[in-house]
N, C-alpha and C positions, 0 to 999 in steps of 0.2 A: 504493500500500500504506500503509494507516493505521499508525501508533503501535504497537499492541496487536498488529494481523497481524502487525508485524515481526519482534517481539518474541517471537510464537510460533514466528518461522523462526529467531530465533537460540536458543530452546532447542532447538530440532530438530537445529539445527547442533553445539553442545555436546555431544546425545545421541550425535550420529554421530563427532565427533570423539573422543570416549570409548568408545565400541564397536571405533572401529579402533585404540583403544590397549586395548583387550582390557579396559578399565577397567567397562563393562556388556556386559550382555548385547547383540546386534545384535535387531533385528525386534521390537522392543519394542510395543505396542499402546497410541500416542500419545492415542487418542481423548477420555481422559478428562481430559488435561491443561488447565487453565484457566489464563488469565493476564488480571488485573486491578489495579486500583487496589488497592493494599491498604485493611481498611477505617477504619485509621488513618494520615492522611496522615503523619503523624509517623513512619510505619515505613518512610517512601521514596514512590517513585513508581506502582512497577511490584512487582505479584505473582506470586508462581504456586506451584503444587498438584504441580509437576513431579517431586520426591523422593517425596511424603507420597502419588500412586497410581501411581509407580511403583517403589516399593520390592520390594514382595511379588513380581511376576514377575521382578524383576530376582536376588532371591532376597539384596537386603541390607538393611539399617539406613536407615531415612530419612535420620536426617540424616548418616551417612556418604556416601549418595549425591548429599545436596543439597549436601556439601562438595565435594565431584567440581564441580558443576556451576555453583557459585560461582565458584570458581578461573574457569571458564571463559570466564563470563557478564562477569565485573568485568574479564576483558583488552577486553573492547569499547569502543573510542573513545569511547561516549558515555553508558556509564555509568562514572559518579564513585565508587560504592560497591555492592556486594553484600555479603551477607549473610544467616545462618540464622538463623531465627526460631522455637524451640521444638523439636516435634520433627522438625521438617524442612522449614518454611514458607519459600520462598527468596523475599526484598527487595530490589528495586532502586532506587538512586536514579539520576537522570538528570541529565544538562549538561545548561543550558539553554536551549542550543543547538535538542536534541531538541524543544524546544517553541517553538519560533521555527521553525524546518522544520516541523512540523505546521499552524501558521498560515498560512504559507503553501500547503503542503498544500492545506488550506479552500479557499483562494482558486484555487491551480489546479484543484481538480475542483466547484467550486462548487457549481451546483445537485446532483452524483450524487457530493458529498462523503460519506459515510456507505451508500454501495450496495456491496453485498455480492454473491459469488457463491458463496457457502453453498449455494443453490439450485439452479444452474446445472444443466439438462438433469434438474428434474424437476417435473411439468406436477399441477398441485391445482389441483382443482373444487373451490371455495367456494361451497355452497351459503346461501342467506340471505335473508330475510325470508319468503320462498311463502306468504302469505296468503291464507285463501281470497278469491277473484276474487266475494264478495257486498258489496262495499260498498270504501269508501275506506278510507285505514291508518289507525290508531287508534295512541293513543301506546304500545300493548301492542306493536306493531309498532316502531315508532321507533329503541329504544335498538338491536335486535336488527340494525335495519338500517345503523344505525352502527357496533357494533362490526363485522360483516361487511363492509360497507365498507369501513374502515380496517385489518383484517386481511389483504383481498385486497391493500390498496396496499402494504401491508408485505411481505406474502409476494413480489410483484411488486420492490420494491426490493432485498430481501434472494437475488434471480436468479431465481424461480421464474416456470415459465409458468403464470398462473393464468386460471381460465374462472370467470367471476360466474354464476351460475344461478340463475333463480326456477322451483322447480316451483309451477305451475298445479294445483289441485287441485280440475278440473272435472268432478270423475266421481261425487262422493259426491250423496247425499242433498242438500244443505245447497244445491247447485246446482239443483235441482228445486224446490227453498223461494224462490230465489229468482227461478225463472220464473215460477213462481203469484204472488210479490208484484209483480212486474213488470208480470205481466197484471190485477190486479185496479186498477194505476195506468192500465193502459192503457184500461180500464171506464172510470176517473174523466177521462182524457183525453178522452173521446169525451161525457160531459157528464154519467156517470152518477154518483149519490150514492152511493159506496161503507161511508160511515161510516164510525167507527173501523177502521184495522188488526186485524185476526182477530191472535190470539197464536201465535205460531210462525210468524210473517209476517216479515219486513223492512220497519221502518214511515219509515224514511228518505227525506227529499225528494231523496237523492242518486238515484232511483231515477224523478223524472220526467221529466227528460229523455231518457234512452231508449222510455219507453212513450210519450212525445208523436213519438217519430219513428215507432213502429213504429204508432200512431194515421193520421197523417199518410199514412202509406207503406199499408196496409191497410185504412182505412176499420174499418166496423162486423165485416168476416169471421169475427174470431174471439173475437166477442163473446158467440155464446151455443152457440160448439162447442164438442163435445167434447173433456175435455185433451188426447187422441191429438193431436187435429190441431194443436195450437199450442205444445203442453210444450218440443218438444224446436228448435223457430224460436225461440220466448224464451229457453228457455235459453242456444243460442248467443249469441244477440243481444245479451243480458244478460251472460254470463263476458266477451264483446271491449268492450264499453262499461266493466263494472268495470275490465278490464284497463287501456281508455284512462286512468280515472280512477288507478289504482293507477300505472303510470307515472308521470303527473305529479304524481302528490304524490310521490313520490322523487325526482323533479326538480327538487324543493324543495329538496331535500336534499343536491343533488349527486352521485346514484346512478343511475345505467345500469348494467342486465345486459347479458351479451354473448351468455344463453341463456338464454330460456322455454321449457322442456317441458312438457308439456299429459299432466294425466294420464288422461284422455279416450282420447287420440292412441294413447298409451301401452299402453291396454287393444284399443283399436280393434284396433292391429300384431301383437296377441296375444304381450305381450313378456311377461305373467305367467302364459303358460305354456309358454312358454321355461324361464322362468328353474324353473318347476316342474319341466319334463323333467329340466333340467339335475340337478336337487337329486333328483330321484326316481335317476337315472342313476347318482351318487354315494351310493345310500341314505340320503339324510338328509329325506327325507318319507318319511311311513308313516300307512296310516289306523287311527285310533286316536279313542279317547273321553277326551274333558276331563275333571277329576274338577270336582266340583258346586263351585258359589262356595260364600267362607267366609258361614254363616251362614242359606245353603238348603237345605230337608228333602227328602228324597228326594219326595215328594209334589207339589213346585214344582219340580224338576230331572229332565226328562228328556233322558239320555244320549243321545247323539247321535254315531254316528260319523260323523269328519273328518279328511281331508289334514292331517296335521301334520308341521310343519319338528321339526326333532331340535337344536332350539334347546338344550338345557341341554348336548348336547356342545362348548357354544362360550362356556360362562361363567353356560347363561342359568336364570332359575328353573324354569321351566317349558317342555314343547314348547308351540309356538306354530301354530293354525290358519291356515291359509293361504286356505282359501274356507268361506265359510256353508254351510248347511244345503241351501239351496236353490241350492247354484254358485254362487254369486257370487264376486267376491273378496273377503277383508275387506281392510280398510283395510292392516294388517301384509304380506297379498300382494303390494298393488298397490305401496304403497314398496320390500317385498324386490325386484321386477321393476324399479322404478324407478332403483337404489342398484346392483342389476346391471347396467344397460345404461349409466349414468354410469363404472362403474368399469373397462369397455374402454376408455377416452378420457381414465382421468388415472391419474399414479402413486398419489395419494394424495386422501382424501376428506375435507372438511369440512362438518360443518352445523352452523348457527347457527340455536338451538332455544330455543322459550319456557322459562323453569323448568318449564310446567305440565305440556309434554314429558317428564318427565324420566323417568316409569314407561316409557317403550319405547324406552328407552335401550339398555338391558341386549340387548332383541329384533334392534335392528338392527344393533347391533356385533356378534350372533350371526350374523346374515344375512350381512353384507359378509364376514366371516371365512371362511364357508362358503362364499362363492359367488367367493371370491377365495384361494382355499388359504389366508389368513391374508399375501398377498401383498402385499395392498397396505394403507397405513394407513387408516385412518379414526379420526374424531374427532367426538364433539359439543360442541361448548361454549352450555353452558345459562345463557341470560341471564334474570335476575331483573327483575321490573315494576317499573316506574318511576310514584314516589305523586308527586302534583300539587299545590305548595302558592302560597302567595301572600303574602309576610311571616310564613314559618312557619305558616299556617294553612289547611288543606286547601283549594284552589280548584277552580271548580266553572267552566268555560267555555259560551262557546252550543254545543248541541248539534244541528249541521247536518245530523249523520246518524243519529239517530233516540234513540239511546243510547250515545251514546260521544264522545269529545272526539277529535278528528280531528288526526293527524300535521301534516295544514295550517294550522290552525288554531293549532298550537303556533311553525309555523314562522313564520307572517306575524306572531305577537304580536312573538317576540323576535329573528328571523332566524335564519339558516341555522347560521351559524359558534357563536353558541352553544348552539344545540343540541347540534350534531355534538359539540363539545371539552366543553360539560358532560357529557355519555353517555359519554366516554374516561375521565371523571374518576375512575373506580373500576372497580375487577375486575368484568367481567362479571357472575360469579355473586356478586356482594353488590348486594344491595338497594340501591337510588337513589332521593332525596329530588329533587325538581326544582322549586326556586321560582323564580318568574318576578321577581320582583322581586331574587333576587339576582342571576342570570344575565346582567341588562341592567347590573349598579351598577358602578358606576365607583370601585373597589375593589382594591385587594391581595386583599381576599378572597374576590373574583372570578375567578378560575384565566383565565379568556379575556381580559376584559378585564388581569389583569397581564402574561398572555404577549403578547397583540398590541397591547397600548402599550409594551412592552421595544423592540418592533421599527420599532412609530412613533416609540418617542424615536431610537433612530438614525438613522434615512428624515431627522430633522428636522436632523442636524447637519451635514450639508450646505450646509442652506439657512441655518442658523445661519455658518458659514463664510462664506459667500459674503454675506451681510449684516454680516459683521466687517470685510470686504474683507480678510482675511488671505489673501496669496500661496499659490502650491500649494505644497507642497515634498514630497522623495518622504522614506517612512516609512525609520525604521531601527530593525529588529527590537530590538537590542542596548540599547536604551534604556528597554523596556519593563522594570518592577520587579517587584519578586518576588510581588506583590500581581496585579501584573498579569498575571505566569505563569499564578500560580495562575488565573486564568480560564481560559487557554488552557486548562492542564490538564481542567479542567469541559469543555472541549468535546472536546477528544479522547477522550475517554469515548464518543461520538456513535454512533460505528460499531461498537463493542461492545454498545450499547444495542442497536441495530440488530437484530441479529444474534441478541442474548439473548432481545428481542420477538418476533422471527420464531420461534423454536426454542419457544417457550413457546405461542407463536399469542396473543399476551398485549397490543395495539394502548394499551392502556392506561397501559403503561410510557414511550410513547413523550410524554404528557401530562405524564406525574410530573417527567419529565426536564425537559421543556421549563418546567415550574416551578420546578427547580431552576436554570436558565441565567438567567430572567428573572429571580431573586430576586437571584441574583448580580449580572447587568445593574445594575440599582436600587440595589444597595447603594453599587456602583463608581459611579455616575452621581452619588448623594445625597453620597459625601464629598463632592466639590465644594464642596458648600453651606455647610460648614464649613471647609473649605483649598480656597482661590481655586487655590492649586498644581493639588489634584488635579483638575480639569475638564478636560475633553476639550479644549478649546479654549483655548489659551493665546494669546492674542495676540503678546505677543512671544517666541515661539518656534514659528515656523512648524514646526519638526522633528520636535518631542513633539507636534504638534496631529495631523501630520499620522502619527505612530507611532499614537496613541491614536485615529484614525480609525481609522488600518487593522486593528486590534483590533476595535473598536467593530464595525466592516465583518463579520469574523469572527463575530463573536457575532451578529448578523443574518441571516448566511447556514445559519449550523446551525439559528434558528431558523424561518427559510423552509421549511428541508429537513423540520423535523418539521412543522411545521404543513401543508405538503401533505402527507403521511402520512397525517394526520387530516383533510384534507378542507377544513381551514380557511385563510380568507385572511390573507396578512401584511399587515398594513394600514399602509398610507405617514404617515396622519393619522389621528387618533382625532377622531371631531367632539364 
């Protein structure tokens, strides 16, 4: 039990020992109570919100309640001081003791220091990146597949059982574009002069190597047949080759799904009209006519009746069509059936969506609502493109796959790990600047490289140690200064971050922090350079070398814990 959790069990304690002195109410509704750092350290150690939401049910005065609760909190052995802060804000300070048992802490739960069971026994499909299967990922994909990434690990640390998903989205239009450009490669594999790519093609060389197998494998046969006979063998042939292709460029990355659904498959099982019956069955489809787009005269708009979902009883602008004119399904159909048969198999849903998503936003929180009584959550979180620069100045890379700068392409320039931790470096939904030149610099203002040389400078004082030939000796908490607390204190912060990240779906925070530890690291590290005293390594005092290790140690292994979070390695030596 971290710092923060305890600390929530002794206001609980307080609550309850007040309640049987008849002092509050009993059965009080704890949920909204928070406890934190205050946000001036100067106000103490520990916070919390405990009077100031739950006055009103309790039916008294904040801060006569948070008087009640002071008295309480300050008989505790290890806190030195409490107190009320305005109109009922309750501050604690701590011995610092409290932060020498947390350091240690660190070190007994090491790697699953900061793991949470917030989550515990309930199961989120994280859906994320589902590109169409016509070509390799493009950096529009990238960012999307890193925050989903690093969300699922978060959500996974913070207790939940989480399923990674890419839906396949092998059924539209866009997948017939790509058997026709596959076959007119397979024309040119076979020796013919095709010319330019026709427009509305796929003009990608990622696209010869399967038409030279399927050359290979079939000779001239379906060279001057019929589409009938070849449309729907290239196609296939074509979505499992992108696939292969689309796997290993996230293997770039450090990402495996644990589930591809094929939306192919999906229509094949006749799961959109299921999910139709269902919604007919609860009246919320009904055939009904669209009203005309803003902007077309009755004379270009003919009315058309259509299956319509009863989308605006669930937040949304307008009912939404569920199949075309001529049966099919539209595209809103096939994900309503899709988002239904994922929400049997988790409590709760996420998908990580371009910005340029963001109009069928509204459509499918209507769907999952209706098609789950409003049971289970759902969530989009809408990631913003990512502009490509080079010394501040827009960069233009080779372009391998016809028109677009390729996910791979970004990852062999500058490697895996600053990818990943630069696409952390900002919320989501805010726009991202990505220059290559600063992502590689060897920089403070470099967010990757300051956090994984924080961690190589410790990896090194080891070896520093053992090159001093200074004796072992074992650490003694008690020695560490109040300078030095104060680090502690920055890392037990750790498991609250945690925690706060998870509840927000926010993987981002988990970046900020670890800039803040490393910043701290360096600062403690650089007095040194000025007072011989403050260095890790004292020579002749094997005691404080070996105290200011075991800190040092500390502040390494919380930054281990975030940086796998994120995906990225703690690295022993910076070359």
């Amino acid at each position: 039990m971290t710092l923060f959790s305890r600390f929530s069990d002794h206001i609980g304690a307080a609550l309850d020992a007040l309640a049987a002195k008849n002092a509050v109410p009993a059965g009080l509704d704890r949920s909204a109570v928070s406890v934190e750092p205050p946000r001036d350290p100067a106000h103490g150690d520990v916070a919390t919100n405990a009077a100031m939401v739950l006055a009103k049910p309790a039916g008294m005065n904040p801060r006569a309640l948070a008087e009640l609760l002071v008295a309480e909190l300050g008989a505790l052995d290890e806190v030195t001081e409490a107190s009320v802060a305005g109109p009922g804000f309750i501050n604690l300070r701590l011995a610092d003791d409290s932060w020498r048992n947390e350091l240690a802490l660190i070190f007994s739960e090491g790697n699953d220091y900061g793991r949470s069971t917030t989550g515990r026994g309930r199961r989120v499909n994280v859906e994320y990146v589902s590109a169409n299967p016509t070509g390799p990922m493009h950096v529009g994909h990238c960012r999307g597949a890193v925050v989903g990434d690093a969300l699922a690990a978060l959500l996974e640390y913070a207790g939940h059982d989480v399923v990674r998903e890419y839906y396949v989205n092998d059924a539209g239009a866009q997948v017939d574009v790509l058997a026709r450009s596959v076959h007119m490669r397979y024309r040119e594999a076979l020796g013919e002069d095709i010319g330019a790519i026709p427009e509305g093609l796929y003009p990608g060389d990622y696209l010869v190597p399967v038409a030279g197998r399927l050359a290979a494998e079939y000779g001239d046969r379906f060279v001057g047949a019929p589409e009938s006979a070849w449309l729907g063998l290239f196609r296939a042939e074509a979505v499992s080759a992108m696939m292969d292709m689309i796997r290993a460029d996230l293997a770039k990355l450090g990402i495996h799904h644990d589930l591809f659904s094929s939306e192919a498959e999906l229509q094949a099982a006749g799961k959109p009209a299921d999910a139709e019956a269902w919604l007919r069955a609860h009246d919320l489809v009904y055939e009904g006519v669209l009203e005309a787009p803003k902007g077309e005269t009755p004379e270009d708009w003919e009315p058309v009746e259509l299956p319509l979902f009863r989308s605006t009883k669930f937040g949304d602008d307008q009912d939404r069509p569920i199949k075309k004119s001529d049966g099919s399904w539209t595209y809103f159909g096939a994900d309503l059936a899709y988002h239904f048969q994922k929400s049997q198999d988790a409590d709760e849903l996420i998908d990580i969506w371009g910005a340029d998503h963001a109009g069928t936003v509204k459509r499918i929180k209507a769907a999952v609502a209706a098609l789950t009584g409003g049971e289970k959550k759902f969530d989009v979180k809408l990631v913003q493109m990512v502009r490509l620069l080079k010394n501040g100045e827009p960069f233009k890379m080779s372009k391998r796959a016809g028109n677009f700068v390729t996910l791979a392409d970004i990852v062999d320039e500058v490697g895996k790990d600053a990818v990943r931790f630069t696409m952390l470096t900002r919320k989501a939904d805010a726009q991202m600047d990505f220059d290559f030149a600063k992502v590689v610099e060897a920089s403070r203002d470099n967010p990757v490289f300051y956090v994984q040389y924080a961690h190589a400078r410790i990896a090194s004082l080891k070896r520093k140690l053992a090159d001093a030939g200074i004796a072992a000796a074992a650490p003694n908490p008690a020695r560490l200064d109040e300078y030095e607390l104060g680090l502690v204190k920055l890392l037990a912060q750790f498991p609250r971050i945690v925690e706060s990240a998870a509840s927000a779906r926010e993987p981002h925070r988990i970046a900020f922090y670890l800039g803040e530890v490393a910043a701290a690291f360096h600062a403690w590290w650089n007095m040194g350079n000025d007072k011989p005293e403050a260095r890790v390594i004292i020579a002749d005092d094997p005691e404080l070398t070996a105290t200011r290790l075991y800190l040092a140690d500390g502040i390494g292994q919380v930054i281990r814990n975030g940086l796998h979070l994120m995906g990225v390695e703690a690295l022993e030596e910076m070359v």
